[in-house]
Backbone as CSV, one residue per row, in Angstrom:
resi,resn,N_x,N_y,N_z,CA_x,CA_y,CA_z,C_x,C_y,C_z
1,UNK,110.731,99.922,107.741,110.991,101.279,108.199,109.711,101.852,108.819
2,UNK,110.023,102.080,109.979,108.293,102.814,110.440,108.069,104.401,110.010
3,UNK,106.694,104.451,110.353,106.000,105.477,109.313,105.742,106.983,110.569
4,UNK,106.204,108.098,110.081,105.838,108.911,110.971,104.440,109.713,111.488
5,UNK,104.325,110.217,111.827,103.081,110.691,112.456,102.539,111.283,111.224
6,UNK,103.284,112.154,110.662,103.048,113.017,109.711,102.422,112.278,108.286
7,UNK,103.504,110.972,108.432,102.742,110.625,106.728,100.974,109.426,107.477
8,UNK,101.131,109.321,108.545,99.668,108.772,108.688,98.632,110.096,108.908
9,UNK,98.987,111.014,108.921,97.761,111.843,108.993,97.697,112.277,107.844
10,UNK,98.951,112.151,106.596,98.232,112.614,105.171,97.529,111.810,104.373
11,UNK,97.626,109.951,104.959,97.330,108.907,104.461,96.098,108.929,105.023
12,UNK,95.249,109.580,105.976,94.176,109.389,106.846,93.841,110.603,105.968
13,UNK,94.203,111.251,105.648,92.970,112.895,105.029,93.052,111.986,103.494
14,UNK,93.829,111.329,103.431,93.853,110.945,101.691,92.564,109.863,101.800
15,UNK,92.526,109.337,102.512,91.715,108.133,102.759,89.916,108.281,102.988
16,UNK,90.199,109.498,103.702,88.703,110.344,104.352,88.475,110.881,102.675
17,UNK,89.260,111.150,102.087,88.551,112.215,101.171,88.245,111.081,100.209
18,UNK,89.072,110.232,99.770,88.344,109.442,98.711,87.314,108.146,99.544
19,UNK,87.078,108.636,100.133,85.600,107.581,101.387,84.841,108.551,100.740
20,UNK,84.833,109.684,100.937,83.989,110.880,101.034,83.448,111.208,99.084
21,UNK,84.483,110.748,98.634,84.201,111.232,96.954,83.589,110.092,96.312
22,UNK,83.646,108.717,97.144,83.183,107.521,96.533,81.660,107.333,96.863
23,UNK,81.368,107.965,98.417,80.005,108.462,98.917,78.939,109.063,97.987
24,UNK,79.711,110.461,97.574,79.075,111.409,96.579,78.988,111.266,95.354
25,UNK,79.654,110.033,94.986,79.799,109.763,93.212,78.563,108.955,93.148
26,UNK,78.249,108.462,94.291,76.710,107.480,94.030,75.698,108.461,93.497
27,UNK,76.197,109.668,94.446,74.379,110.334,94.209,75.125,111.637,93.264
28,UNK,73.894,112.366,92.385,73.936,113.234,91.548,74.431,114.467,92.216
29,UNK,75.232,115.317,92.393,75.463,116.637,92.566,74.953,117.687,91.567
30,UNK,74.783,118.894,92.500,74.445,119.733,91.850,74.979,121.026,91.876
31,UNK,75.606,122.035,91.266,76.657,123.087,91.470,76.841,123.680,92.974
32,UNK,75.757,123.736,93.579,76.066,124.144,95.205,76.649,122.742,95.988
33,UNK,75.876,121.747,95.865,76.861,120.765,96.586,78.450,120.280,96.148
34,UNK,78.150,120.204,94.832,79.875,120.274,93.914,80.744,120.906,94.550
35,UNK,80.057,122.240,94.345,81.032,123.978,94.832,81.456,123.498,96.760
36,UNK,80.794,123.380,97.476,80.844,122.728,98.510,81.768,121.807,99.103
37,UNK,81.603,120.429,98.127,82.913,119.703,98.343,83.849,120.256,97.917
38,UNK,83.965,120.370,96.859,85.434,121.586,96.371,86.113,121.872,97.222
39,UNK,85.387,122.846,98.270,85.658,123.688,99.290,86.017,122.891,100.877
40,UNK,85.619,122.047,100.709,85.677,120.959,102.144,87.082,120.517,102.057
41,UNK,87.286,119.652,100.576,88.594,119.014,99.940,89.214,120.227,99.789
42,UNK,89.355,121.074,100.205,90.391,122.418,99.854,90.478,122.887,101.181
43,UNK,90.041,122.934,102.199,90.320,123.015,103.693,90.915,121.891,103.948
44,UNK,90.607,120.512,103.811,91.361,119.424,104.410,92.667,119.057,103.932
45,UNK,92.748,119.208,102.826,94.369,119.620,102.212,95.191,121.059,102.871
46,UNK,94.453,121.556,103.079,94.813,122.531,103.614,95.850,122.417,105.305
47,UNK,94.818,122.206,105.718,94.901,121.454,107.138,95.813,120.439,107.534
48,UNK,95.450,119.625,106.330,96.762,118.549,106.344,98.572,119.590,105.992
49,UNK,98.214,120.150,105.334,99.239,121.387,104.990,100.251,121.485,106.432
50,UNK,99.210,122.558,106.947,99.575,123.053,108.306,99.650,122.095,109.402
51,UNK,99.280,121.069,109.329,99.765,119.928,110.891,101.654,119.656,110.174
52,UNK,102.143,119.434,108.966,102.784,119.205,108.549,103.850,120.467,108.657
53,UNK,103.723,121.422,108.449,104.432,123.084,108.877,104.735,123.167,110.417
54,UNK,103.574,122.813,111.093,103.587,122.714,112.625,104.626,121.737,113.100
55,UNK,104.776,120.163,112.754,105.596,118.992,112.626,106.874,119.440,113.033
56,UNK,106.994,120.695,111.905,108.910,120.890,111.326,108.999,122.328,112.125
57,UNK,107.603,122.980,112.783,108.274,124.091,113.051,109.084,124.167,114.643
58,UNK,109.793,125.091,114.485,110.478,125.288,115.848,110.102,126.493,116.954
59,UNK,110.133,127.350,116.043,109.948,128.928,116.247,108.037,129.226,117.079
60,UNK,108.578,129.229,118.555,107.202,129.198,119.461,106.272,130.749,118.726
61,UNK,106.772,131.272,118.068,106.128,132.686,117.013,104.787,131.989,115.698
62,UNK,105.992,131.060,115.844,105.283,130.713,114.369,104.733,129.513,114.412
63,UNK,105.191,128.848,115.306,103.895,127.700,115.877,102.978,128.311,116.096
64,UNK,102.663,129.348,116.948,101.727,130.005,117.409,100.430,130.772,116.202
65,UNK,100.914,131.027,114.957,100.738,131.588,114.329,99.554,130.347,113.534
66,UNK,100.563,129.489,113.120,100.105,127.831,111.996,98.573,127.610,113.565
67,UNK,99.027,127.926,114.859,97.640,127.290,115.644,96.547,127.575,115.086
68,UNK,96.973,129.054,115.471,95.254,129.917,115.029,94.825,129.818,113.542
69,UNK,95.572,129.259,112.513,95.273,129.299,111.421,94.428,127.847,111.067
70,UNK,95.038,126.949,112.005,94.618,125.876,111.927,93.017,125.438,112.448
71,UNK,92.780,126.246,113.515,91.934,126.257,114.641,90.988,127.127,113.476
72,UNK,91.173,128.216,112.823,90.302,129.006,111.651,89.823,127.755,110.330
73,UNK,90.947,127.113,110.104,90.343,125.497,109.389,89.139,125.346,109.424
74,UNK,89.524,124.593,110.866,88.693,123.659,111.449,87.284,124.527,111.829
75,UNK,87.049,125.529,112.122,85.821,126.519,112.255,85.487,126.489,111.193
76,UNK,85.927,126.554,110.013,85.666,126.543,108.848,84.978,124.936,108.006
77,UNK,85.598,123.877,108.448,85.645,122.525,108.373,83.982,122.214,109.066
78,UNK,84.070,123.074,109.932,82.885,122.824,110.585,81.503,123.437,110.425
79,UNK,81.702,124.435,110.283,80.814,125.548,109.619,80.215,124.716,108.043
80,UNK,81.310,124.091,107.440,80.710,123.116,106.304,79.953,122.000,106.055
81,UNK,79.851,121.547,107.457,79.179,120.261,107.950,80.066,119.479,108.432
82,UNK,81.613,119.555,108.341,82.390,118.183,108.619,82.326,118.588,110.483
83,UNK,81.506,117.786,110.983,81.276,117.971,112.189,82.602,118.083,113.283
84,UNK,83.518,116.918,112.600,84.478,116.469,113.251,85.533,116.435,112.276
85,UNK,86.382,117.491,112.278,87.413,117.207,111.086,88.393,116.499,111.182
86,UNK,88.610,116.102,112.556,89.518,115.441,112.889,89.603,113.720,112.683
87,UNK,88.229,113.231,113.362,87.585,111.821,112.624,87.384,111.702,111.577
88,UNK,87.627,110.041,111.624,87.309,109.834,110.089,86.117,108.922,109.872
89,UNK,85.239,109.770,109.312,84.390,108.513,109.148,84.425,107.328,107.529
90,UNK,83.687,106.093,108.537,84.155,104.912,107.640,82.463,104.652,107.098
């Protein structure tokens, strides 16, 4: 059965984030970098959220709406360091 767009981009944020948690488990954190990822992994779930809302929506109102929210993400995604929220790095 082939796989839709939708479940490879939640399998790609699932994939980025535990790359990303296996990275940081090497080295010691400390409550600001902790608090940090927290916050990174809580936008990218996020994000993954809304490409998935966008997927199913119909309503050019409310597409319009999930954009700018999405596009606020990713300013956000970025503003955190994830340079590129969209890539994944390996």
């Amino acid at each position: 059965m082939a796989r839709g767009w939708e479940s490879k981009s939640v399998e790609l944020q699932k994939d980025l984030s535990e790359s990303d948690r296996k990275d940081i488990a090497k080295q010691r954190l400390n409550a600001d970098d902790a608090a940090k990822l927290r916050r990174k992994e809580t936008l990218l779930l996020a994000r993954a959220h809304l490409l998935q809302q966008m997927q199913a929506s119909q309503h050019p109102r409310h597409r319009e709406m999930l954009q700018t929210a999405l596009a606020a993400l990713e300013k956000d995604l970025v503003d955190l360091g994830a340079t590129n929220p969209t890539a994944r790095s390996d």
